[in-house]
N, CA, C and O atoms as a CHARMM CRD file, in Angstrom:
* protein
*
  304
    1    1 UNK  N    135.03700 -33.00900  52.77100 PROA 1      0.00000
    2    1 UNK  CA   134.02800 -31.96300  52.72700 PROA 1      0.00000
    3    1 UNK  C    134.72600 -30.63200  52.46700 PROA 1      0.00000
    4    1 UNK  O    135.81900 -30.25800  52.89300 PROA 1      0.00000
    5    2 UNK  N    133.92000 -30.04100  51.73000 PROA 2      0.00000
    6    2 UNK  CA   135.20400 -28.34300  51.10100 PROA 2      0.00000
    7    2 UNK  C    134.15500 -27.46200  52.35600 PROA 2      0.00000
    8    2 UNK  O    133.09100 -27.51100  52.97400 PROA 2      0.00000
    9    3 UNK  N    135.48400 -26.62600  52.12000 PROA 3      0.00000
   10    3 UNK  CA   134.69800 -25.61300  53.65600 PROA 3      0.00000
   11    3 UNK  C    133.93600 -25.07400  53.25600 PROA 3      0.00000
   12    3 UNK  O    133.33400 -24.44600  54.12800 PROA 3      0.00000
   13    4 UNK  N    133.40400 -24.88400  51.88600 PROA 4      0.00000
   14    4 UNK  CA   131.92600 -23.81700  51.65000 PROA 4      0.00000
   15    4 UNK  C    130.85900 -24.72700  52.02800 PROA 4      0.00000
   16    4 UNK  O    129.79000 -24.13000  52.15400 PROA 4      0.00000
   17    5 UNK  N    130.82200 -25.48600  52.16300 PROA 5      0.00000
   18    5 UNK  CA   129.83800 -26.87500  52.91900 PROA 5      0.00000
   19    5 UNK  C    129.48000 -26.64500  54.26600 PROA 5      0.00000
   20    5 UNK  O    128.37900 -26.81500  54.78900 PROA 5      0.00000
   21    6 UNK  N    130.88500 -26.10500  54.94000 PROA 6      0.00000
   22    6 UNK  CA   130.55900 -26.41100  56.48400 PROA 6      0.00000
   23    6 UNK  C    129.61200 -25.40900  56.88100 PROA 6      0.00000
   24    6 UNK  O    129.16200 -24.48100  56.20700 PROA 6      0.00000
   25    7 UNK  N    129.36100 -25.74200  58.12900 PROA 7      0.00000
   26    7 UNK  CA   128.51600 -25.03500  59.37400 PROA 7      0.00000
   27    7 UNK  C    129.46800 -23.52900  59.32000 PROA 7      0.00000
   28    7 UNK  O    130.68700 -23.42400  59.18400 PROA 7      0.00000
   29    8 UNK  N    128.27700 -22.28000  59.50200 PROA 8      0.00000
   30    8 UNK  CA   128.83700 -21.44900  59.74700 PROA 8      0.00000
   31    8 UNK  C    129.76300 -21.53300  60.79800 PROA 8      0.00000
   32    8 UNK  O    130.89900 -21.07200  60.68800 PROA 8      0.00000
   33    9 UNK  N    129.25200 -22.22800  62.05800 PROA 9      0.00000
   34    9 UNK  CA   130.19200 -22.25400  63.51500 PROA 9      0.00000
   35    9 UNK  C    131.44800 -22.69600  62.95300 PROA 9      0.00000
   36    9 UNK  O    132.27600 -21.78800  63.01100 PROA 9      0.00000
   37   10 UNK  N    131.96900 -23.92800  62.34600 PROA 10     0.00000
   38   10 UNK  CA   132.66200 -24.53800  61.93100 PROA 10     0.00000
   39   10 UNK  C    133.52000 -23.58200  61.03300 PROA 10     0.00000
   40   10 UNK  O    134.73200 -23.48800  61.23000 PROA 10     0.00000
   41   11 UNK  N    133.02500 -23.02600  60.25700 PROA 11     0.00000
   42   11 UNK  CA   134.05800 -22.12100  59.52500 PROA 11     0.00000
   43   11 UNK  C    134.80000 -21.00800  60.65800 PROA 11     0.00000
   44   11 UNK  O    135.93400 -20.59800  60.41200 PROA 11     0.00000
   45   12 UNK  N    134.11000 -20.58700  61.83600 PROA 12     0.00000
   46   12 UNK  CA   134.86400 -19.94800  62.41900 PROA 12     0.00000
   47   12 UNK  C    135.69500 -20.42300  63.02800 PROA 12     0.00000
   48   12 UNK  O    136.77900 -19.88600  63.25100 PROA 12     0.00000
   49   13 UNK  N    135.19800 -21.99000  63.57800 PROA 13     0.00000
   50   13 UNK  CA   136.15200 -22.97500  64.56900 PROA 13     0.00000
   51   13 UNK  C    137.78300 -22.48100  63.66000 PROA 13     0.00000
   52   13 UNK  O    138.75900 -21.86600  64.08900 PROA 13     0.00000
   53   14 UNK  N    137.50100 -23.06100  62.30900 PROA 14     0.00000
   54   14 UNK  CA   138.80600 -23.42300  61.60300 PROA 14     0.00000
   55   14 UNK  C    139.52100 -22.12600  61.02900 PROA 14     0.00000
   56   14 UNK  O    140.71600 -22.10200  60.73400 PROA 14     0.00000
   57   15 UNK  N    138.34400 -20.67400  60.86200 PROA 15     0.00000
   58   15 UNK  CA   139.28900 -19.53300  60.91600 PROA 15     0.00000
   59   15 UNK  C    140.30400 -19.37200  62.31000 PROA 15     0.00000
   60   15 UNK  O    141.52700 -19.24900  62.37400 PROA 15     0.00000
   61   16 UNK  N    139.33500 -19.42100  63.31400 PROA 16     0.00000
   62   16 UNK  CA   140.16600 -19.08400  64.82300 PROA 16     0.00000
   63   16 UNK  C    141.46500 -20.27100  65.05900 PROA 16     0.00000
   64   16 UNK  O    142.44600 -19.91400  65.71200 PROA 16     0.00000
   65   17 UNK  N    141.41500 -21.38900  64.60800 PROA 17     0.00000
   66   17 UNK  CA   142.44000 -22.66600  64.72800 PROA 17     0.00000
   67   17 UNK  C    143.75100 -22.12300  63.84800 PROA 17     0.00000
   68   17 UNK  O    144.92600 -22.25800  64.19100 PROA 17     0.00000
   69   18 UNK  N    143.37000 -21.60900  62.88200 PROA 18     0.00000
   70   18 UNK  CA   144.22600 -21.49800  62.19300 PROA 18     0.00000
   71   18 UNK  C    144.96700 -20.47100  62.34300 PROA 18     0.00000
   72   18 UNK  O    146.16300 -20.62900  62.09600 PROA 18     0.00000
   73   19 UNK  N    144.68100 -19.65100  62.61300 PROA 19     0.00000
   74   19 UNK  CA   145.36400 -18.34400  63.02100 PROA 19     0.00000
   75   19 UNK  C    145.66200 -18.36400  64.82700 PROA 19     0.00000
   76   19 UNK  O    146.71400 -18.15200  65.43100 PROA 19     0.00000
   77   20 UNK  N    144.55500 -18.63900  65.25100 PROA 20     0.00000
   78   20 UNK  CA   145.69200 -19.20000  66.55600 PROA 20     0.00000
   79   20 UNK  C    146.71200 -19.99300  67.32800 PROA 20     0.00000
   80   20 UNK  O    147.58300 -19.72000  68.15300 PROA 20     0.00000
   81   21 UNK  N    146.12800 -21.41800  66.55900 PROA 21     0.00000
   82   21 UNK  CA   146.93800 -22.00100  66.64300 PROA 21     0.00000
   83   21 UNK  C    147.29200 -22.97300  65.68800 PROA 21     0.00000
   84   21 UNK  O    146.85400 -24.12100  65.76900 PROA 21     0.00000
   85   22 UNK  N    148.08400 -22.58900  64.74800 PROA 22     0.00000
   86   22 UNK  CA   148.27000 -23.07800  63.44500 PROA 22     0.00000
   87   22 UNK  C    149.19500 -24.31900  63.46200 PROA 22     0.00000
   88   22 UNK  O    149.23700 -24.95300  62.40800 PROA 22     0.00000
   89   23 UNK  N    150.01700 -24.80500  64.60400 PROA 23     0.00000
   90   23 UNK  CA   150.68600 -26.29400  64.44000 PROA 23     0.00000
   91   23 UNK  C    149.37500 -27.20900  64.78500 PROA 23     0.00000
   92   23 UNK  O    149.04800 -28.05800  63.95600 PROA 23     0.00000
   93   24 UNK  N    148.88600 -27.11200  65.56100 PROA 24     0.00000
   94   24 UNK  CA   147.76900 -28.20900  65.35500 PROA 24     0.00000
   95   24 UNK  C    146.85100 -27.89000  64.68600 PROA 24     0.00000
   96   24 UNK  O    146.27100 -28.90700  64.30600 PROA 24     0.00000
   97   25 UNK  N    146.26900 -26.76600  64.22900 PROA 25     0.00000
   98   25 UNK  CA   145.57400 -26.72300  62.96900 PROA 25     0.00000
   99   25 UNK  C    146.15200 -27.75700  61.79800 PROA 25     0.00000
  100   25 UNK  O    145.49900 -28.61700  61.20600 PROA 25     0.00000
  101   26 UNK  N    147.52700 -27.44100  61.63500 PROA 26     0.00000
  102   26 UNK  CA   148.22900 -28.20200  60.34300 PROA 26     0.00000
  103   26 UNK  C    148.32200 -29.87300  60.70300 PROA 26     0.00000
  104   26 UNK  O    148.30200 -30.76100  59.85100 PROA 26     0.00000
  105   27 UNK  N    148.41300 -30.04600  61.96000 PROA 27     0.00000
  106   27 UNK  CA   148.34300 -31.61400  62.89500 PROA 27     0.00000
  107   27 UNK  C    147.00400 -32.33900  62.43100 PROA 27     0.00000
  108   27 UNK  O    146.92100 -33.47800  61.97300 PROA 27     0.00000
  109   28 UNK  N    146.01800 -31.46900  62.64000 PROA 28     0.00000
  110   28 UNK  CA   144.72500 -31.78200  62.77300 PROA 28     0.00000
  111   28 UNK  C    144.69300 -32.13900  61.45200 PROA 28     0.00000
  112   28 UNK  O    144.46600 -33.29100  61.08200 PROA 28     0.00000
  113   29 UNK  N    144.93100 -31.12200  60.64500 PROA 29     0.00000
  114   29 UNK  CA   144.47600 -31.74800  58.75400 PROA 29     0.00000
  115   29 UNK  C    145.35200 -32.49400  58.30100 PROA 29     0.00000
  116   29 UNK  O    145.09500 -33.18300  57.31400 PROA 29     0.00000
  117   30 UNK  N    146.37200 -32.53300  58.79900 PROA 30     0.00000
  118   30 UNK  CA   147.42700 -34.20900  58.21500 PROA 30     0.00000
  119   30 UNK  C    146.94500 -35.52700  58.74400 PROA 30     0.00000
  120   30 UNK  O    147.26400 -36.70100  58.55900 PROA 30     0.00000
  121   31 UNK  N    146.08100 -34.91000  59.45200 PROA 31     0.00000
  122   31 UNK  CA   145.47800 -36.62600  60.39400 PROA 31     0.00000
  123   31 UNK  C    144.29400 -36.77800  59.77200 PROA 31     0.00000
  124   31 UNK  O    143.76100 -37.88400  59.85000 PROA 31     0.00000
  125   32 UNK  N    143.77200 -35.93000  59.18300 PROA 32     0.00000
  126   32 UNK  CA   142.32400 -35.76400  58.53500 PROA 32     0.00000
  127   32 UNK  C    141.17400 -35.55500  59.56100 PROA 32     0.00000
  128   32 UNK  O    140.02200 -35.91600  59.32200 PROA 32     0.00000
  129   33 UNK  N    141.57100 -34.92500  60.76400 PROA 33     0.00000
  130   33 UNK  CA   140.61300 -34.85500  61.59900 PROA 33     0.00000
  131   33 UNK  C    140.09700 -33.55700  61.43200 PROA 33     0.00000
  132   33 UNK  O    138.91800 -33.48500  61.77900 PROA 33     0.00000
  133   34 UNK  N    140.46900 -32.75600  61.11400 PROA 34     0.00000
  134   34 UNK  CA   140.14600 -31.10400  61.45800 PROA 34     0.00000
  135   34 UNK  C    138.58800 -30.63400  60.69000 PROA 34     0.00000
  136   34 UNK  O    138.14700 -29.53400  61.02100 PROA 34     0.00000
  137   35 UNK  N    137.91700 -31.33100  59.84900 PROA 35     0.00000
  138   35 UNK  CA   136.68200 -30.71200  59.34900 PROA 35     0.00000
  139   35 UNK  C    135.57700 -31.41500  60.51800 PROA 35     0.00000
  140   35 UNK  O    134.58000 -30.92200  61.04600 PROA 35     0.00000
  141   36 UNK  N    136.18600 -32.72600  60.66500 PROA 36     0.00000
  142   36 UNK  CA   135.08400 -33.69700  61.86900 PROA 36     0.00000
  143   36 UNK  C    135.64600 -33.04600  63.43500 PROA 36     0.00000
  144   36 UNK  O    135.07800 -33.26000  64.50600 PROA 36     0.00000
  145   37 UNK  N    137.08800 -32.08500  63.21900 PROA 37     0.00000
  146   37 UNK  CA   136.92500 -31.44800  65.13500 PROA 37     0.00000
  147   37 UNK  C    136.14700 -30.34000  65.16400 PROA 37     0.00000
  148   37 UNK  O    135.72000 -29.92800  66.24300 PROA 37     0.00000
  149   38 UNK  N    135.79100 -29.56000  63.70600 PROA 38     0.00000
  150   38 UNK  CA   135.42500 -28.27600  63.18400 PROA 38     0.00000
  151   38 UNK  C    133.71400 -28.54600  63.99200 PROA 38     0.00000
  152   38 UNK  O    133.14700 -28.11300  64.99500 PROA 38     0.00000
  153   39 UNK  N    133.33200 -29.64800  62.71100 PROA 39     0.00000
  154   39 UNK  CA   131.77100 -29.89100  62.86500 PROA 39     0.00000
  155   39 UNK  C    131.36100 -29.97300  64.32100 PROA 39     0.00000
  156   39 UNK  O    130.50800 -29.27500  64.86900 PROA 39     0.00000
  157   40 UNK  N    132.05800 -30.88000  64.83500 PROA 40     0.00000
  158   40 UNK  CA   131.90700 -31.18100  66.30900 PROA 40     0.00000
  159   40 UNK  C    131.68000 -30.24900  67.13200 PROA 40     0.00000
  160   40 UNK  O    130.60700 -30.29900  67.73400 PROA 40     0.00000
  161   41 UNK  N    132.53200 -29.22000  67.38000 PROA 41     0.00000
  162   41 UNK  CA   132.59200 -27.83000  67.90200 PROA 41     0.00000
  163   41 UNK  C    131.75300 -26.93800  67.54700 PROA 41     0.00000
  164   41 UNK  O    131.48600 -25.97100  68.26000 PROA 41     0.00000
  165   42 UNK  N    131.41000 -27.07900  66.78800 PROA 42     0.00000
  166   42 UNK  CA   130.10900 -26.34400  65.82900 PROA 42     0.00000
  167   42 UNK  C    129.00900 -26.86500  66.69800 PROA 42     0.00000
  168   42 UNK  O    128.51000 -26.14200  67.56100 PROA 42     0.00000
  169   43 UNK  N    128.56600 -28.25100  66.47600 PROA 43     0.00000
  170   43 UNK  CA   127.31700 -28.67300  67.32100 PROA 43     0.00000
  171   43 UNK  C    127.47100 -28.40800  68.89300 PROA 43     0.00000
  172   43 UNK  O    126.48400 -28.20500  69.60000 PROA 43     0.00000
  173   44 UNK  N    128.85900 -28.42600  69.41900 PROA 44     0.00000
  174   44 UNK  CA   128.62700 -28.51300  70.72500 PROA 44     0.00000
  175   44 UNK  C    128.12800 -26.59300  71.34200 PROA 44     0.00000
  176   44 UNK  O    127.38500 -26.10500  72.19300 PROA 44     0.00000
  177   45 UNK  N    129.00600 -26.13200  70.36800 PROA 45     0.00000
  178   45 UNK  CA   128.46400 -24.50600  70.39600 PROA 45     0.00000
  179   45 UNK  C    126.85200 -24.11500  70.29100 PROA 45     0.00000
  180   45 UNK  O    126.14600 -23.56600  71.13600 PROA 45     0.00000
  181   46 UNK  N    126.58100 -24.49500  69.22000 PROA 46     0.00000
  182   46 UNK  CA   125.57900 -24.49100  69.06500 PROA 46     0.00000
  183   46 UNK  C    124.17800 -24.90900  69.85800 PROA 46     0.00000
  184   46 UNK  O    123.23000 -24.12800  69.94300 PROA 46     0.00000
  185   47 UNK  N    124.17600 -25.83900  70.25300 PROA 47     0.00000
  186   47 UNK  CA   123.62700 -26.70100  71.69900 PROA 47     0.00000
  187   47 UNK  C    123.90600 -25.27200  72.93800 PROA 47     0.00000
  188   47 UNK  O    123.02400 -24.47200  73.25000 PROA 47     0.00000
  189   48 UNK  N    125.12100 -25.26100  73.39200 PROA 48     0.00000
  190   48 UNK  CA   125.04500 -24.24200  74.29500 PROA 48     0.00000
  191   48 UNK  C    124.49900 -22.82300  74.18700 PROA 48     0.00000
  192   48 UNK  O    123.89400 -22.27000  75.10600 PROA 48     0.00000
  193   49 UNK  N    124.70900 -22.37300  73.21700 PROA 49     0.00000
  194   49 UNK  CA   124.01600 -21.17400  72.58400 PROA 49     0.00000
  195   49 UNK  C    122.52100 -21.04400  72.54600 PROA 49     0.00000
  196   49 UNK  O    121.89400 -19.98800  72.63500 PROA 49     0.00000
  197   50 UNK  N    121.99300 -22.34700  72.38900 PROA 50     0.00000
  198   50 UNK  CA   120.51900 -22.74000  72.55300 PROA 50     0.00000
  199   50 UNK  C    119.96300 -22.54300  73.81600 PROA 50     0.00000
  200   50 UNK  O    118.83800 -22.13900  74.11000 PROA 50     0.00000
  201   51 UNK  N    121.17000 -22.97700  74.73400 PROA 51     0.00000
  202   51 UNK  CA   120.39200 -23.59300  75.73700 PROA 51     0.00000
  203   51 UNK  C    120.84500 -22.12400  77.19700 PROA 51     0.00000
  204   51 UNK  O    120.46500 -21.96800  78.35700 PROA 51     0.00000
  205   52 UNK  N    121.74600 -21.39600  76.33500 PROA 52     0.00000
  206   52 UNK  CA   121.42200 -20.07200  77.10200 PROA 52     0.00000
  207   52 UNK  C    120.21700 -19.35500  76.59400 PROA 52     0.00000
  208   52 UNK  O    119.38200 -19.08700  77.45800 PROA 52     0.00000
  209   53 UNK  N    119.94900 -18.98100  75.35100 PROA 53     0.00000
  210   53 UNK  CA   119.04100 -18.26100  74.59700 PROA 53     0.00000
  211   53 UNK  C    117.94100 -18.82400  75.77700 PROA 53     0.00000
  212   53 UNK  O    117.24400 -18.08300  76.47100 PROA 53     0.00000
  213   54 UNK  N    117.95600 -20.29300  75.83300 PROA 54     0.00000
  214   54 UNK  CA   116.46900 -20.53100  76.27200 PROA 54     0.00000
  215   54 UNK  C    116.50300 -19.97800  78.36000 PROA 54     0.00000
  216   54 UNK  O    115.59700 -19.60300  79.10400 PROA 54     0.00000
  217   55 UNK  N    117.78600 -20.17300  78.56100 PROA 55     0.00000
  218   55 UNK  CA   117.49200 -19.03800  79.93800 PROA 55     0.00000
  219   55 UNK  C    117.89200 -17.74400  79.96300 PROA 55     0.00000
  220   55 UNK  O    118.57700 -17.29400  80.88100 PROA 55     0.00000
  221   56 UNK  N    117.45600 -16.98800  78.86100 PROA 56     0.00000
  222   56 UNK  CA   117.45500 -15.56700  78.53500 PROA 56     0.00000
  223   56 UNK  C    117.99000 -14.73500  78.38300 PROA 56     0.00000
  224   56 UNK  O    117.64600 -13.55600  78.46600 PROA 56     0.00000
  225   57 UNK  N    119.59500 -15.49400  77.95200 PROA 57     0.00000
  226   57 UNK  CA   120.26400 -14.51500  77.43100 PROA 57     0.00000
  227   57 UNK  C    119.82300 -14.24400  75.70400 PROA 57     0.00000
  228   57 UNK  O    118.81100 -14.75000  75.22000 PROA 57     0.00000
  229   58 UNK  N    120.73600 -13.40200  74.94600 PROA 58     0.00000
  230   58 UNK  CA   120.34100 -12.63000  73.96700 PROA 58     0.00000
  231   58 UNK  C    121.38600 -13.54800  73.33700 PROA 58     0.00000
  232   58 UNK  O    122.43800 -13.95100  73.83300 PROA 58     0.00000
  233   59 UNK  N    120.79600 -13.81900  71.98600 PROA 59     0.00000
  234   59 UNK  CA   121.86700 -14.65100  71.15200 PROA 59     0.00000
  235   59 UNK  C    123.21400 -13.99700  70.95000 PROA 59     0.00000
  236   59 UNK  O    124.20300 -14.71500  70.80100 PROA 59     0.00000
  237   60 UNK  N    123.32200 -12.57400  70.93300 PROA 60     0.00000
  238   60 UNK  CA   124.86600 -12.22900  71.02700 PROA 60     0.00000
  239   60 UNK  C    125.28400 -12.29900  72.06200 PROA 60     0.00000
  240   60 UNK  O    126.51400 -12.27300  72.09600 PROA 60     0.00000
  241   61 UNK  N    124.65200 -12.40400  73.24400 PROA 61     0.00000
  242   61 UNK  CA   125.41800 -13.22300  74.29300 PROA 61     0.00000
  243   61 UNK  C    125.94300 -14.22900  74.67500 PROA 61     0.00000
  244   61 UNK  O    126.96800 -14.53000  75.28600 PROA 61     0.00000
  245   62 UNK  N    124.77200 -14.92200  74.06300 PROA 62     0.00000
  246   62 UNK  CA   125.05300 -16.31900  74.42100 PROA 62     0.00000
  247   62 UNK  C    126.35600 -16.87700  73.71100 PROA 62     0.00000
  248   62 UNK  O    127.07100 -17.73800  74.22400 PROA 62     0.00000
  249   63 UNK  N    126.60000 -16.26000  72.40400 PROA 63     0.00000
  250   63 UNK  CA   127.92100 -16.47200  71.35700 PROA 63     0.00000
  251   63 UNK  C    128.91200 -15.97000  72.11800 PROA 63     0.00000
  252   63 UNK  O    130.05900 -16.41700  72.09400 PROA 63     0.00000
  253   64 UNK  N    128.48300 -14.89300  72.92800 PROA 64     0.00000
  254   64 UNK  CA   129.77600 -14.45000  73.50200 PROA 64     0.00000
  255   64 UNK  C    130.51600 -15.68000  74.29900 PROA 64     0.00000
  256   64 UNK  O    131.62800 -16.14100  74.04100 PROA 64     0.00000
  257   65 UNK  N    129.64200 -16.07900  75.29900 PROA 65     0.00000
  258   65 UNK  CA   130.10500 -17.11900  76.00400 PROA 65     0.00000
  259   65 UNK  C    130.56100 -18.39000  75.37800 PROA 65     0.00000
  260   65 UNK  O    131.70800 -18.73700  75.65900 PROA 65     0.00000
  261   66 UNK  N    129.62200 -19.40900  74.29900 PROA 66     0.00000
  262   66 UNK  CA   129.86300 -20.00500  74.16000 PROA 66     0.00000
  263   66 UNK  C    130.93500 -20.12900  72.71000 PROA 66     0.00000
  264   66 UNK  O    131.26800 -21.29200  72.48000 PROA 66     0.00000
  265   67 UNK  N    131.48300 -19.10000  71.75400 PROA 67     0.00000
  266   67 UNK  CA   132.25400 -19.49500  71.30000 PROA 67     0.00000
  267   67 UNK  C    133.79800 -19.77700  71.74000 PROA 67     0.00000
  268   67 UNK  O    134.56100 -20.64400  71.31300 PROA 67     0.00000
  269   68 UNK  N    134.02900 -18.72900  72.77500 PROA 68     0.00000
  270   68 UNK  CA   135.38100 -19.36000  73.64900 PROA 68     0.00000
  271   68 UNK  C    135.57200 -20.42400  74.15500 PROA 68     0.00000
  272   68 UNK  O    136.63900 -20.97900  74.41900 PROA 68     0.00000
  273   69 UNK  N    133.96700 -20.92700  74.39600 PROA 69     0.00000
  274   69 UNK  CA   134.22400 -22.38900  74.69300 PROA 69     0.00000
  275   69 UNK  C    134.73600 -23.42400  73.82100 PROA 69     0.00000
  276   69 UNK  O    135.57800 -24.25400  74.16300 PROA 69     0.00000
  277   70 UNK  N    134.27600 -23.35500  72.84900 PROA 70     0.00000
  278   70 UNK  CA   133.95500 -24.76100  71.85600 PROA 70     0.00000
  279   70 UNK  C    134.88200 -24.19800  70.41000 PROA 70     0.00000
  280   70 UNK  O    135.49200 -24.95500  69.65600 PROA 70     0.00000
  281   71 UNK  N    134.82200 -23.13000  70.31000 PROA 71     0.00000
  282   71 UNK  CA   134.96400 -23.03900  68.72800 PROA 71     0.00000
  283   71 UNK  C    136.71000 -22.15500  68.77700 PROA 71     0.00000
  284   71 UNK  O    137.51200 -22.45200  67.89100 PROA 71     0.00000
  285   72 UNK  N    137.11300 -21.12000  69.86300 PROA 72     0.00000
  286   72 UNK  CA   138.36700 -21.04700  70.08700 PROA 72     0.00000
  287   72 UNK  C    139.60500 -21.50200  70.44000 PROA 72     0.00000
  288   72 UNK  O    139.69700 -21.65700  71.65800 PROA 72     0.00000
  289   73 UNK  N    140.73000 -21.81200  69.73700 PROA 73     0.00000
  290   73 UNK  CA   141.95400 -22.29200  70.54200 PROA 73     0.00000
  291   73 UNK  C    142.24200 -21.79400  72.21000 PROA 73     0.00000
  292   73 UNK  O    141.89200 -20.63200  72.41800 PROA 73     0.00000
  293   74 UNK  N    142.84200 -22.53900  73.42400 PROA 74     0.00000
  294   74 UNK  CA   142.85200 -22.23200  74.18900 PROA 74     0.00000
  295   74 UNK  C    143.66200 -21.07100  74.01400 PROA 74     0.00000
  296   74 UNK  O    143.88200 -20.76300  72.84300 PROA 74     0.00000
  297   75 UNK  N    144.24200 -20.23300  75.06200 PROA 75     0.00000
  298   75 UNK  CA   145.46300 -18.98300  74.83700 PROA 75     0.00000
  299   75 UNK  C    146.39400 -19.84400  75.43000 PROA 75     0.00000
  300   75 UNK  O    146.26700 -20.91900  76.01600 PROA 75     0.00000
  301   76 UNK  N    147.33900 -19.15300  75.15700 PROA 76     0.00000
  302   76 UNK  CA   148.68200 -20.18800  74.95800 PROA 76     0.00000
  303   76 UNK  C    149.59600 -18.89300  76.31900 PROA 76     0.00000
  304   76 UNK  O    150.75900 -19.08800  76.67200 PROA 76     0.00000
């Protein structure tokens, strides 16, 4: 799948992977996993983002929280 395809979430998953943590970014795409860990993270973000919106936070909140979850490398 070419990244103009992916999920917006997903394109950020794999901007933030890559620049944060770029040996398993490069791990991840020699194994061929990294567009299916991208997508994944994408839906699981996404789901959470929903499911704050729906107890009232504000969608830029809810991103706040849930992209550190799902879509950022841990900090090292």
């Amino acid at each position: 799948m070419a990244k103009t395809n992916l999920d917006p979430y997903a394109r950020i998953f794999l901007d933030a992977w890559r620049e944060g943590s770029p040996k398993t970014y490069r791990e991840w795409r020699r194994e061929g996993v990294l567009e299916q860990k991208a997508q994944a993270a994408a839906e699981r973000a996404r789901e959470r983002v929903a499911e704050l919106v729906s107890q009232g936070l504000a969608p830029d909140e809810a991103r706040e929280i849930a992209f550190p979850m799902y879509l950022y490398p841990p900090r090292e």
